[in-house]
MARBA-522916 format. One record per residue (C-alpha): residue number from 1; residue in three letters; x, z, y. Coordinates in Angstrom, 3 decimals. Example, Ala and Ser with C-alpha at 12.3 -4.5 7.8 and 13.67 -1.06 7.14 Angstrom:
% MARBA-522916
 resi resn       c1       c3       c2
    1  ALA   12.300    7.800   -4.500
    2  SER   13.670    7.140   -1.060
END
This chain:
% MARBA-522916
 resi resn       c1       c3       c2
    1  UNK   19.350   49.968  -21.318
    2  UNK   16.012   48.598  -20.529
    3  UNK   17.653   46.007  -18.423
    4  UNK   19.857   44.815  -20.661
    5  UNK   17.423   44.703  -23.070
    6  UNK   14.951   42.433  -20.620
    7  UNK   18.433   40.535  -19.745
    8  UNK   19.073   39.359  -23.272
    9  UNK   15.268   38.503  -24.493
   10  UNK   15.636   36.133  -21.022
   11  UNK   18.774   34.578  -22.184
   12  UNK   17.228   34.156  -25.588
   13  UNK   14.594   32.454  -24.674
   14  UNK   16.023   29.965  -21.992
   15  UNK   18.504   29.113  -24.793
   16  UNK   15.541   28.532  -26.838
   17  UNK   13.734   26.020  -24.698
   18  UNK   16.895   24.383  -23.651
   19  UNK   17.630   24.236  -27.396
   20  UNK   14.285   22.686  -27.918
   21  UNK   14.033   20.605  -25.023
   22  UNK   17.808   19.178  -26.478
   23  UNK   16.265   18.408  -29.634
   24  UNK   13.447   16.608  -28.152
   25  UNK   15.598   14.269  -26.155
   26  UNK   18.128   13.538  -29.033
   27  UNK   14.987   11.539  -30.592
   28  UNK   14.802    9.277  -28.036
   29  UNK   11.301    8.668  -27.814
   30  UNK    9.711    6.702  -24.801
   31  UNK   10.683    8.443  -21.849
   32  UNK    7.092    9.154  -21.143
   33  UNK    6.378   10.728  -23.598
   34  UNK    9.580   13.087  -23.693
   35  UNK    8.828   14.079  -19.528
   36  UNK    5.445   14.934  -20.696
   37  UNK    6.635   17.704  -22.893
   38  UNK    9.499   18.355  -21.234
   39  UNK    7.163   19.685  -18.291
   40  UNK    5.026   21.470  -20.551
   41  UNK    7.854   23.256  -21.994
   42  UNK    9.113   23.841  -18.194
   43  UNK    6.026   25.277  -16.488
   44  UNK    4.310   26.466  -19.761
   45  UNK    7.243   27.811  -22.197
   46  UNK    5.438   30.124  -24.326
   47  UNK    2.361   27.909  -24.512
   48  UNK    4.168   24.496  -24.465
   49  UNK    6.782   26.046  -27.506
   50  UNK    3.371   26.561  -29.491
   51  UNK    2.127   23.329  -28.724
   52  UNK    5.950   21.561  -29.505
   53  UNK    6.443   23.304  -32.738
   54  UNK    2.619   22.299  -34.043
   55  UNK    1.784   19.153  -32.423
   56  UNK    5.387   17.418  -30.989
   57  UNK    7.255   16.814  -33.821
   58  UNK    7.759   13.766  -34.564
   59  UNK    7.597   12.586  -38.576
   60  UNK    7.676    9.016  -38.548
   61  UNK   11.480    8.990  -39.363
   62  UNK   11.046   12.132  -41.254
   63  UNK    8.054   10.180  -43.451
   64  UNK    5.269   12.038  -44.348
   65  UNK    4.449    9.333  -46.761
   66  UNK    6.738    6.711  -48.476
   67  UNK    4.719    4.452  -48.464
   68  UNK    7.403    1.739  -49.850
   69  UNK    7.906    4.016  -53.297
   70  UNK    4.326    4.097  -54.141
   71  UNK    3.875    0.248  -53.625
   72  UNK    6.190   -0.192  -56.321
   73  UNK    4.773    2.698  -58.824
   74  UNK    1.487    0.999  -58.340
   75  UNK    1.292   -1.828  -60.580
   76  UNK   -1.430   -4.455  -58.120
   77  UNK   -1.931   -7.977  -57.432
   78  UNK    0.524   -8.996  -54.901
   79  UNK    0.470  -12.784  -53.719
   80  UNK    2.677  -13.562  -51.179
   81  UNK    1.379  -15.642  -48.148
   82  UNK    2.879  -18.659  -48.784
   83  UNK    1.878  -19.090  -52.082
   84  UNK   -2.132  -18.153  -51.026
   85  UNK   -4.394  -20.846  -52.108
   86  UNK   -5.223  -21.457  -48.249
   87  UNK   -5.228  -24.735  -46.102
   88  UNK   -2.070  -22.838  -43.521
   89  UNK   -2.730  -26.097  -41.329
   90  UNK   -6.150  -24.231  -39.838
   91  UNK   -3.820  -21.780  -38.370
   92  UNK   -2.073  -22.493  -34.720
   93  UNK    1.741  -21.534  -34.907
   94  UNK    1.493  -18.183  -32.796
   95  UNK   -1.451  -17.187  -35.429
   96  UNK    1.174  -17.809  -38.317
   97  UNK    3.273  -15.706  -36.575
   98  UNK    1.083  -12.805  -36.370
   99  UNK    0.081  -13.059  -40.149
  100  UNK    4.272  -12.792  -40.617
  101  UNK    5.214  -10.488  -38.328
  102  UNK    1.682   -8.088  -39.793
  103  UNK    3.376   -9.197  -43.378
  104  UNK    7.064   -7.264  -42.518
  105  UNK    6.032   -4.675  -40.281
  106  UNK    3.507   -2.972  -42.845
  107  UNK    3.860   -5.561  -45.813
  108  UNK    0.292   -7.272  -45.964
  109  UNK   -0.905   -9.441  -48.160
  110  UNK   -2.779  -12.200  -47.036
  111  UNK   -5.758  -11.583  -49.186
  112  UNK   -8.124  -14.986  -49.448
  113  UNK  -11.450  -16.013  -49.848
  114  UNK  -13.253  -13.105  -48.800
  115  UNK  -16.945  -12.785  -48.705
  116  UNK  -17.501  -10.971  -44.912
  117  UNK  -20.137   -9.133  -43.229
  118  UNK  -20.157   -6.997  -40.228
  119  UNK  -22.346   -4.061  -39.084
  120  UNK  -23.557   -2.821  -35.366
  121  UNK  -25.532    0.089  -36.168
  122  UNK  -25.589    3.136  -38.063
  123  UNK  -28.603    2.331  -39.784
  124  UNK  -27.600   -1.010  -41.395
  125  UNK  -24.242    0.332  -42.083
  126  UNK  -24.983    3.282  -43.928
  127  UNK  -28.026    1.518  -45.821
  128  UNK  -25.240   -1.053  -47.140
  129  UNK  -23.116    1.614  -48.119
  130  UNK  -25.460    3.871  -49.865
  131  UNK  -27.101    0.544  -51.585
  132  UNK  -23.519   -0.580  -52.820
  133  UNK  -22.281    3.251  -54.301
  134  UNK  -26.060    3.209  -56.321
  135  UNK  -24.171   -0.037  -58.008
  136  UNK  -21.478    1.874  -58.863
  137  UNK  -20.476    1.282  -62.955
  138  UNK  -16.543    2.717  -62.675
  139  UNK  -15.386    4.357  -59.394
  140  UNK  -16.051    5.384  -55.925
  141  UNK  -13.277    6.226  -53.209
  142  UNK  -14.737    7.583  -50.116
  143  UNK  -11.773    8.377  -47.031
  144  UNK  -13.312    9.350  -43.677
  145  UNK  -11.732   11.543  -40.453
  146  UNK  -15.292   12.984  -40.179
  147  UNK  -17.666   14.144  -43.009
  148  UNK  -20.351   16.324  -41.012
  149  UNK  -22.344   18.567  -42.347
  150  UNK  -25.640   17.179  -41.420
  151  UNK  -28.768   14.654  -42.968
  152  UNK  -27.136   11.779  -43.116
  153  UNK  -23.881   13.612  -44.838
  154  UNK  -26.073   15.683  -47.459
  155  UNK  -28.067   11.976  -48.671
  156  UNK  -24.735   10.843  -49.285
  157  UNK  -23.445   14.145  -51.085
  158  UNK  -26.923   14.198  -53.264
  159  UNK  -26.425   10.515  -54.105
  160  UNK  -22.303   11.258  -55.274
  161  UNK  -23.544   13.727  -56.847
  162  UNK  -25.812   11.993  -59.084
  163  UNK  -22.652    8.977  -59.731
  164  UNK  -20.929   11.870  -61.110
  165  UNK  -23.790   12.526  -63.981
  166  UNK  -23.738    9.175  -64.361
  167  UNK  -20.196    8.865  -65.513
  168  UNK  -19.098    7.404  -62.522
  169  UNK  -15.803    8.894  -61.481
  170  UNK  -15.102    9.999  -57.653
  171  UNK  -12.784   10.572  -54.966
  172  UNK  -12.749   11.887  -51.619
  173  UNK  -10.368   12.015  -49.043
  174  UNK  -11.582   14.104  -45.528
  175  UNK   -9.124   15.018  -42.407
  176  UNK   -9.139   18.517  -42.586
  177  UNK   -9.424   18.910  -38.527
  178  UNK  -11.755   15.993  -38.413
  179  UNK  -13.657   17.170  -40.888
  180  UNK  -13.219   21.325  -39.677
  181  UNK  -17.547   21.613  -39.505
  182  UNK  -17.641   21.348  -43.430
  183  UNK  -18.821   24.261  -44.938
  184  UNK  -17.045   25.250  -47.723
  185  UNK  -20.220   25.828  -49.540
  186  UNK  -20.511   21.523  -49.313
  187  UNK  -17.447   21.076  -50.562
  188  UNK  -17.447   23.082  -53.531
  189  UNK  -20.932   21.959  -54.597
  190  UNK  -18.773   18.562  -54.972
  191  UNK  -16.220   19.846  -56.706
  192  UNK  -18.990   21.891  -58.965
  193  UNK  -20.662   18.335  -59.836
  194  UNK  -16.955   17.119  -60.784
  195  UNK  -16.158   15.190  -57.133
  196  UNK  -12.396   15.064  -56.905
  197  UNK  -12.657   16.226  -53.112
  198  UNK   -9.465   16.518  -51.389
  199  UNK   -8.512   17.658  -47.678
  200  UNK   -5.747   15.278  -45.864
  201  UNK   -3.179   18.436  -44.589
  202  UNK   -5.105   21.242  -44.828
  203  UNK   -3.918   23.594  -42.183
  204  UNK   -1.522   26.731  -43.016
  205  UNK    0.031   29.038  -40.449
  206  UNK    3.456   28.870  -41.535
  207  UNK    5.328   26.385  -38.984
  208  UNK    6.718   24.057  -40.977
  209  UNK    3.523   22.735  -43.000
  210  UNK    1.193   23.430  -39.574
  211  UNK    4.177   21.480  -37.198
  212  UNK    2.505   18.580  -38.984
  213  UNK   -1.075   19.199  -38.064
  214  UNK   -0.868   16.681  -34.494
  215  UNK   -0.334   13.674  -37.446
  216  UNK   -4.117   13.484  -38.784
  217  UNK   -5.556   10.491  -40.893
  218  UNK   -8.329    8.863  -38.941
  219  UNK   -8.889    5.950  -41.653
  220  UNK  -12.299    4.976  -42.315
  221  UNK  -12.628    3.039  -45.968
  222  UNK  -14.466    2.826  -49.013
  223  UNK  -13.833    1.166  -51.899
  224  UNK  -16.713    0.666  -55.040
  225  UNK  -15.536   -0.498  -58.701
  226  UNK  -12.557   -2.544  -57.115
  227  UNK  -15.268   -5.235  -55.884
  228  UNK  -16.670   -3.919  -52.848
  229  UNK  -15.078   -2.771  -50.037
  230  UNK  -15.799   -1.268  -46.470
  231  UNK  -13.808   -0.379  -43.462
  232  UNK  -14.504   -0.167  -39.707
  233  UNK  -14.896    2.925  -37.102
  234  UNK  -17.669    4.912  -38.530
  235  UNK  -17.642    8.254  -39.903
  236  UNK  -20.182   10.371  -41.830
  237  UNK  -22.280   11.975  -39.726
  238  UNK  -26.199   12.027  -37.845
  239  UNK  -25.030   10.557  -35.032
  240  UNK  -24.857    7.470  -35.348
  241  UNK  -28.074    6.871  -36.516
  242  UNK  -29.907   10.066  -34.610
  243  UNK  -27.589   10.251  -31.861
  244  UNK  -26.392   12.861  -29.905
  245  UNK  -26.118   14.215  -26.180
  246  UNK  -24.359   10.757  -25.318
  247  UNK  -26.876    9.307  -27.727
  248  UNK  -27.083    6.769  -30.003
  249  UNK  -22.994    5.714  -31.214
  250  UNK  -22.454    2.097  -31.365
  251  UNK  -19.931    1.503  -33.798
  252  UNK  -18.681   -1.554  -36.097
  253  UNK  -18.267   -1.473  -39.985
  254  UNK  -17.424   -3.939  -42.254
  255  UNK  -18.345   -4.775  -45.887
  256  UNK  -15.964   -6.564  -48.024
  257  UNK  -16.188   -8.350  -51.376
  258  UNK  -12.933  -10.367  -53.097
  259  UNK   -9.380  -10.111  -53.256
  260  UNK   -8.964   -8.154  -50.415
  261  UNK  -10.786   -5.142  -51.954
  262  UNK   -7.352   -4.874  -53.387
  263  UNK   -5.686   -3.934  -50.331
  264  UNK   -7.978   -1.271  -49.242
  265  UNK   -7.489    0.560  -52.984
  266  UNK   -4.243    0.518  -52.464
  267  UNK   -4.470    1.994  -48.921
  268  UNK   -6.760    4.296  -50.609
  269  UNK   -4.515    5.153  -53.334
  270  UNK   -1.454    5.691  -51.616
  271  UNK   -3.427    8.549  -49.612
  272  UNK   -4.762   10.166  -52.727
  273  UNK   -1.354   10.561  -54.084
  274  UNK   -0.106   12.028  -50.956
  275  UNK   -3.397   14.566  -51.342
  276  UNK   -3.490   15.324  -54.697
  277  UNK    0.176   14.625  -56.408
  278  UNK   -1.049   12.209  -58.771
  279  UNK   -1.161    8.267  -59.305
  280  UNK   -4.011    6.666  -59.901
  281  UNK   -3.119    3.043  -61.191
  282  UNK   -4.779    0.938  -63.972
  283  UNK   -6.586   -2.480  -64.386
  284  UNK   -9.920   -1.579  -63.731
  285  UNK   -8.904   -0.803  -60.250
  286  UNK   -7.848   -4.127  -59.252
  287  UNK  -10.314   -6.255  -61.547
  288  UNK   -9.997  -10.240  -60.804
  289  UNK  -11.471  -11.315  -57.216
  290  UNK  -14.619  -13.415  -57.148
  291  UNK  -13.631  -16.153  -54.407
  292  UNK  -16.204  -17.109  -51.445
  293  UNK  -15.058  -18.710  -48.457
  294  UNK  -12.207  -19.749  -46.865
  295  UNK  -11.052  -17.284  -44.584
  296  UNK   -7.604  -14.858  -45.129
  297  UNK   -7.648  -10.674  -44.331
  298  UNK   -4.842   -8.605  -43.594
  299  UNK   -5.290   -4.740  -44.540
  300  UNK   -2.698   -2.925  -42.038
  301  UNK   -1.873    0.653  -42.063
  302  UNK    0.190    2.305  -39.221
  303  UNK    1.409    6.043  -38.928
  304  UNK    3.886    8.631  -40.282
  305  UNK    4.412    6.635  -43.250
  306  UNK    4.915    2.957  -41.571
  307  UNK    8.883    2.261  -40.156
  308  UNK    6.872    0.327  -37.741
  309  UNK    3.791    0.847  -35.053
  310  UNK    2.133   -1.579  -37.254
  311  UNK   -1.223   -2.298  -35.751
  312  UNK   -0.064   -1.834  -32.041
  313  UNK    2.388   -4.360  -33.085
  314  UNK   -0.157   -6.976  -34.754
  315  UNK   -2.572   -6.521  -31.685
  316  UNK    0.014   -6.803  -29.054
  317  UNK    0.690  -10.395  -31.316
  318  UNK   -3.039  -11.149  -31.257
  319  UNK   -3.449  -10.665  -27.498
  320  UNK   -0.266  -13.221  -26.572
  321  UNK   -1.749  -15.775  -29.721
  322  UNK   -5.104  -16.315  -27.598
  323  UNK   -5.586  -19.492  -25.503
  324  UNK   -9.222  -18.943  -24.911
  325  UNK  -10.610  -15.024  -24.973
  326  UNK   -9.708  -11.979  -25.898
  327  UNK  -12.873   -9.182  -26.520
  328  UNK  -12.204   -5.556  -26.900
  329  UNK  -14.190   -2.784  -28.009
  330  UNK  -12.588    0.609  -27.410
  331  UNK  -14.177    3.860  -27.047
  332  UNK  -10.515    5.085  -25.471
  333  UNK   -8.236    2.820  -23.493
  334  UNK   -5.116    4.336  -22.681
  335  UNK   -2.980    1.809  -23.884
  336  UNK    1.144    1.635  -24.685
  337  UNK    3.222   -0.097  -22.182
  338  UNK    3.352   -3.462  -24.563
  339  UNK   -0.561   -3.309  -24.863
  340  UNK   -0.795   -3.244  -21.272
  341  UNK    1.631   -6.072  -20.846
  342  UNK    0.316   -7.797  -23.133
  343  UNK   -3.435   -8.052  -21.584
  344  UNK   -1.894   -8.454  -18.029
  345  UNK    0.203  -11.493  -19.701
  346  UNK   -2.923  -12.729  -20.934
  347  UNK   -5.523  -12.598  -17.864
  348  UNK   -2.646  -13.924  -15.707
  349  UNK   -2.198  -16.724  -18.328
  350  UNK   -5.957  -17.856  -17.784
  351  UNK   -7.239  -16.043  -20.832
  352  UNK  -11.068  -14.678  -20.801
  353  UNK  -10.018  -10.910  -20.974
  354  UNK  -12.524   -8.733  -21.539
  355  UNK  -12.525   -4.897  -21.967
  356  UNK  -15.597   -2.542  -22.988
  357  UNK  -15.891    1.109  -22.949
  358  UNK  -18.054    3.106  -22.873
  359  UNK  -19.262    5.276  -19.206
  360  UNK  -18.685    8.348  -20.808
  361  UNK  -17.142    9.605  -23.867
  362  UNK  -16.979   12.800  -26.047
  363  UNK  -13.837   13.873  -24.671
  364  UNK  -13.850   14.214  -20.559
  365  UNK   -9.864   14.805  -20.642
  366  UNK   -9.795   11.046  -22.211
  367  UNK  -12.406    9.742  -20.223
  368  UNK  -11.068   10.574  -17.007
  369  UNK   -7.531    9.169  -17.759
  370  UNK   -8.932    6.014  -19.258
  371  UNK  -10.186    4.864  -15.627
  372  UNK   -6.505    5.525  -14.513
  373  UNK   -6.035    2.577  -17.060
  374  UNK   -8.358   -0.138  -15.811
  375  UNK   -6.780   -0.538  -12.737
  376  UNK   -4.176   -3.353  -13.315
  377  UNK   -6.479   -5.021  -16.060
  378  UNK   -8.882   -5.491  -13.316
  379  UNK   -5.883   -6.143  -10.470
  380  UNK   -4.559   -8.998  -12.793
  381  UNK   -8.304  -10.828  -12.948
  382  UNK   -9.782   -9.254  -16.617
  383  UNK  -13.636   -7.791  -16.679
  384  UNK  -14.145   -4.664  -17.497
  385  UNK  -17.638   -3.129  -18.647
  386  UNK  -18.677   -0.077  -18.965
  387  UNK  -21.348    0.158  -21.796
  388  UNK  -24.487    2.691  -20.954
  389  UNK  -26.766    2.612  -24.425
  390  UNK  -25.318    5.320  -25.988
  391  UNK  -21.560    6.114  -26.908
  392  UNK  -19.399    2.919  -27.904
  393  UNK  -17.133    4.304  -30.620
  394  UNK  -16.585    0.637  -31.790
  395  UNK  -13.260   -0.350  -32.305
  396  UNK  -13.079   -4.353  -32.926
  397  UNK  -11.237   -6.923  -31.046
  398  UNK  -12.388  -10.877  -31.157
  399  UNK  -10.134  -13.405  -30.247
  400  UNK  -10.645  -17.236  -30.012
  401  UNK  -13.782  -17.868  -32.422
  402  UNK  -11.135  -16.816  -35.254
  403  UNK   -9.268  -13.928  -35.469
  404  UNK  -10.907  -10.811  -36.063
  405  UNK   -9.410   -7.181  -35.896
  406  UNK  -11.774   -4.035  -36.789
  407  UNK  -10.626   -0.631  -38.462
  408  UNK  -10.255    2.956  -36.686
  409  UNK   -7.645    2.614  -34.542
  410  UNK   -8.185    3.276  -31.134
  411  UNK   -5.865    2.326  -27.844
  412  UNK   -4.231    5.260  -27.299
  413  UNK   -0.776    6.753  -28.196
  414  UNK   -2.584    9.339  -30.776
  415  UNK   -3.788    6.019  -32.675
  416  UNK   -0.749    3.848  -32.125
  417  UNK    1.474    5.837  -33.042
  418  UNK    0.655    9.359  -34.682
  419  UNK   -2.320    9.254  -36.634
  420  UNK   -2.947    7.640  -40.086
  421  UNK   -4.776    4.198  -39.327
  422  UNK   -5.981    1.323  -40.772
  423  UNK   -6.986   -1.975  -39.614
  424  UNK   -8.395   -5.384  -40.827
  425  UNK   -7.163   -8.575  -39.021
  426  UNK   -9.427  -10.871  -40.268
  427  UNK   -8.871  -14.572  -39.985
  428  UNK  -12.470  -16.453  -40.133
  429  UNK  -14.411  -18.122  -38.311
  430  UNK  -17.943  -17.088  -38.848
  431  UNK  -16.756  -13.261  -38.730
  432  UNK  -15.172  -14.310  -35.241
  433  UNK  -18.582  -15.806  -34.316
  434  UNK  -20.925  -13.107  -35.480
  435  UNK  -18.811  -10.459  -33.556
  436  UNK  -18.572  -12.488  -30.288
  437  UNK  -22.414  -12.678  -30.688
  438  UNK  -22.505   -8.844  -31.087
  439  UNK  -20.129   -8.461  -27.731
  440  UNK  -22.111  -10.847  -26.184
  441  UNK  -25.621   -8.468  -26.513
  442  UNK  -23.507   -5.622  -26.050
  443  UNK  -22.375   -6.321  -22.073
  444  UNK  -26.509   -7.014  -22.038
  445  UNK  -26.379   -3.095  -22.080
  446  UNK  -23.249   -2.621  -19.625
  447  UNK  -22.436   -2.677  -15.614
  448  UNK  -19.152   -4.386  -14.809
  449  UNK  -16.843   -2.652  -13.038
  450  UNK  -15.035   -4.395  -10.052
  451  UNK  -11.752   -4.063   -8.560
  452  UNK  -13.438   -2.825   -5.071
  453  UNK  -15.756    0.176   -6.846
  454  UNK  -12.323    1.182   -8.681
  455  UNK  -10.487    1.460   -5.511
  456  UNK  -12.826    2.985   -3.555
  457  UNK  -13.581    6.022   -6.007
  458  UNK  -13.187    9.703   -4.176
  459  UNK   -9.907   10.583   -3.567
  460  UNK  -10.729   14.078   -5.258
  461  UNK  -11.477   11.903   -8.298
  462  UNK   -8.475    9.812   -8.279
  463  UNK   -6.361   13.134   -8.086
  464  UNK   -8.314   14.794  -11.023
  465  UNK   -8.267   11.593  -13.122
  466  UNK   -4.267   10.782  -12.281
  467  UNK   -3.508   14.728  -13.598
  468  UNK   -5.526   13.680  -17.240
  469  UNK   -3.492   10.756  -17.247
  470  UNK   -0.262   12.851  -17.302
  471  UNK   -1.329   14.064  -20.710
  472  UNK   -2.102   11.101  -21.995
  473  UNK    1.002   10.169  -24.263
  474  UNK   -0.116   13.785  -25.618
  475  UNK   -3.612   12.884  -26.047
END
């Protein structure tokens, strides 16, 4: 009886990973991707049947978000690109191309005559920030992966606070997992001081609302009385100006004033309704644009709630538009088979490629399969440096003294394809220059890795780094 017994729990559960491992086939992801679970399913059923059911599913088709309904509840400026009151004769054909192809794959406005500045440092950022929300006279929207529970977290919870007696009406969006370190003593002294604080898919332990923890929103964006704007890679936390044990985090953020304000309330909107249920639509969210110079920004979202890997998309685009350089910040490169192609098409092409990351990250799993990575940029002629002051969570790209692409998204599968990001390609000139400038100072604090040093690495370390890069798609 016992044996039988054993028998049929064994037949139940080989039907049940073959019945899973079916199921992940029949949605004929990359191949890469499906052999990496495939073989943690295989050698790690119980664990890897866990790990499927709360972190492989795969939503995009199943959309989280639609994002296309709540564009056309919302009642916003929309201007299509052709009939932007821009000179389109300052763009190069392959640029134009990008600004269409970013236009269908996540619908984009071309938002013009921005007024632009960028940040390097924690300090400067957060000062702008904090100076622009004491300005506040209507609204605040605040949407960050990380709120931590620290110094520079409680200034900015005392000054929200004080908004809120002020009249001033706010809301929050934190990643739950991003954000886990929260007490929930913080969050309710928001909620007590009438903060509309709201956690992006809280977790719960039955399957089918937890299945969709792995999808996480990583945006980074603020957005003050529908005039100012901000969005870049920094979250809300100490160590960025403090530092930590990697110390000091180098990281780029990016204040916004004009029309394209617009496009990251709606960004910001179409969150908050996913979080809380409710629209939040009106004209004193999109009040009339001042206009500055002439430049043109792009506000791109990719993740469950895009038909299309959006940003991956509009940066593979970028990389082929360049004739001169192409800069990257990333503080994790483990790049999509198009990105790589892409960058290899591009150093092989004569283009200045150049790739910084930092010598050691946060996360030694990513970190070791990142230098698994740098091998055929550096084969194919690019530079790669390895930045030393600190922890480079910057993630900007500059490209040709014009286009300009900063937001949260990171190269990795996670960013390109699973979490919640959002990106500004920015087409300007002196925004092109300034962050050049800032690369520039930045390899002042790097070594360059060559092509010999990366072959010649212990063969111990090539195995252990090769296994990290096996989880990779996973990552």
């Amino acid at each position: 009886m016992t044996n039988l017994f054993a028998l049929f729990l064994i037949i139940l559960y080989t039907y049940t990973i073959l019945s899973t491992i079916s199921v992940l086939l029949l949605e004929n992801r990359n191949p890469v991707k499906s052999i990496s679970w495939v073989l943690v399913l295989l050698f790690l059923p119980l664990l890897g049947m866990i790990l499927y059911l709360y972190f492989g599913q795969d939503y995009r088709k199943k959309k989280i978000i639609s994002k296309k309904s709540i564009r056309k509840v919302i009642d916003r400026p929309f201007i299509p690109i052709e009939n932007n009151n821009i000179d389109l004769s300052i763009f190069t054909s392959n640029q134009l191309n990008l600004i269409k192809l970013l236009n269908r794959n996540s619908d984009a406005s071309g938002y013009c005559n921005n007024k632009i500045d960028v940040f390097s440092s924690g300090n400067e950022s957060f000062e702008s920030l904090f100076d622009e929300i004491k300005k506040a006279k209507d609204h605040i929207h605040l949407q960050f992966f990380i709120f931590d529970d620290d110094r520079i977290s409680n200034q900015l919870r005392e000054l929200l606070i004080s908004k809120t007696k002020e009249g001033i009406r706010v809301r929050m969006i934190f990643d739950y997992w991003g954000s886990f370190k929260l007490s929930k003593k913080y969050i309710q002294s928001l909620r007590d001081a009438g903060i509309y604080a709201r956690a992006f898919l809280p977790f719960r332990w039955k399957i089918s609302r937890s299945s969709k923890i792995n999808y996480r929103n990583h945006r980074k964006l603020v957005v003050i009385d529908g005039e100012i704007g901000f969005i870049g890679g920094l979250n809300v936390a100490d160590r960025y100006i403090y530092g930590n044990k990697l110390g000091n985090w180098r990281d780029t953020f990016v204040r916004m004033e004009g029309a394209a304000v617009h496009g990251l309330q709606l960004l910001f909107m179409i969150d908050w309704y996913f979080v809380d249920r409710k629209f939040i639509d009106g004209p004193e969210y999109f009040p009339k644009p001042k206009i500055f110079g002439p430049n043109m920004v792009q506000l791109v979202s990719s993740g469950p709630d895009t038909d299309w890997e959006s940003i991956m998309q509009g940066i593979a685009s970028a990389i082929i538009s360049a004739t001169k350089y192409v800069y990257i910040h990333t503080p994790y490169f483990m790049p999509t088979d198009v990105i790589s192609n892409c960058i290899e098409i591009a150093v092989l092409s004569g283009i200045d490629v150049r790739l910084m990351i930092p010598v050691k990250s946060d996360s030694p799993l990513s970190t070791a399969s990142t230098i698994t990575y740098l091998g055929n940029v550096l084969d194919a002629g690019g530079k790669v440096y390895l930045y030393q002051r600190g922890f480079l969570h910057s993630k900007a790209i500059v490209i040709d003294d014009f286009i300009s692409i900063v937001g949260s998204a990171n190269f990795d599968e996670r960013s390109f394809n699973q979490n919640f990001e959002a990106n500004a390609f920015i087409y300007d000139a002196p925004t092109a220059q300034k962050l050049k400038q800032l690369y520039l100072e930045d390899i002042e604090h790097c070594v360059e890795l060559n092509l010999n040093d990366w072959n010649n690495r212990k063969r111990s370390q090539k195995l252990k780094e090769s296994f990290a890069r096996l989880f990779s798609p996973l990552m």
